[in-house]
N, C-alpha and C positions, 0 to 999 in steps of 0.2 A: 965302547959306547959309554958316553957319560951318565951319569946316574938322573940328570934330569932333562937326557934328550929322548925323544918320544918316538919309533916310526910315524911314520904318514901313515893316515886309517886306512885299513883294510889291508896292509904288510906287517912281515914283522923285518927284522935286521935282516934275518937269510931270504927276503922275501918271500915267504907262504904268505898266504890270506891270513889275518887275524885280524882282533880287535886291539886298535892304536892298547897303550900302555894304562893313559887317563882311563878309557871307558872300561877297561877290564877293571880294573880298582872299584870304579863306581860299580860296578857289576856285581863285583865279590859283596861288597858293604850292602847296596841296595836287597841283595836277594836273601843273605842275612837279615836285615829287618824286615823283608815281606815276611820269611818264614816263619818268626815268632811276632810279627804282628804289632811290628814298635815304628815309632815317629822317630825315635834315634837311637845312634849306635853310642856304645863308650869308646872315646879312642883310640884306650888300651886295647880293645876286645878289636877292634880296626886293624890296628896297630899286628895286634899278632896273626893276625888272618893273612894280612898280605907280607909278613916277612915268611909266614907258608907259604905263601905261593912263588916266592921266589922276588920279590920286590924290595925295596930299599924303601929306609924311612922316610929320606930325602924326596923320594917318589912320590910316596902318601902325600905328605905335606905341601908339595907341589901343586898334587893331584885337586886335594882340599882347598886350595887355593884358589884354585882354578873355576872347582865349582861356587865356592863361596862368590865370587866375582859375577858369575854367571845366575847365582839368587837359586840356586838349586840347593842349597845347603847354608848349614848356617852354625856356626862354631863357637861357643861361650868360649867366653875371655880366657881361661884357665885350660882351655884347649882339652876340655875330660869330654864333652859331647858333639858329636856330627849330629846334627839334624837334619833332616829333613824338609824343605819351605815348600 
């Protein structure tokens, strides 16, 4: 599977139920800044959470992409912060 192709939500590749590729990303990040109570992540500190989880950078970047377009997030130019909109 290539690094920035996604199941369809609610599979994964072997088919079990899961959550697509995008929403677990945002998952990891979002439940990070609820827990310490921040409007944004660094995207280093992003960055390292989901290569623990088993994800590609390519993925993230995508990922971020994706929301940014969608106004759910929002990325200074120098690409150090994910925010939050």
């Amino acid at each position: 599977m290539d690094d920035d192709t996604r199941p369809a939500a609610g599979t994964t590749a072997g088919g079990g139920a899961s959550e697509d590729t995008w929403s677990t990303i945002y998952t990891v990040i979002r439940d990070y800044a609820a827990q310490r109570n921040l409007n944004s992540v660094p995207y280093d500190q992003a960055e390292a959470m989901i290569l623990k989880k088993g994800f590609t950078t390519n993925q993230l970047a995508t990922c971020i992409n994706e929301y940014v377009e969608l106004m759910i997030w929002s990325v200074d130019e120098s690409r150090t912060q994910i925010k939050f909109v």
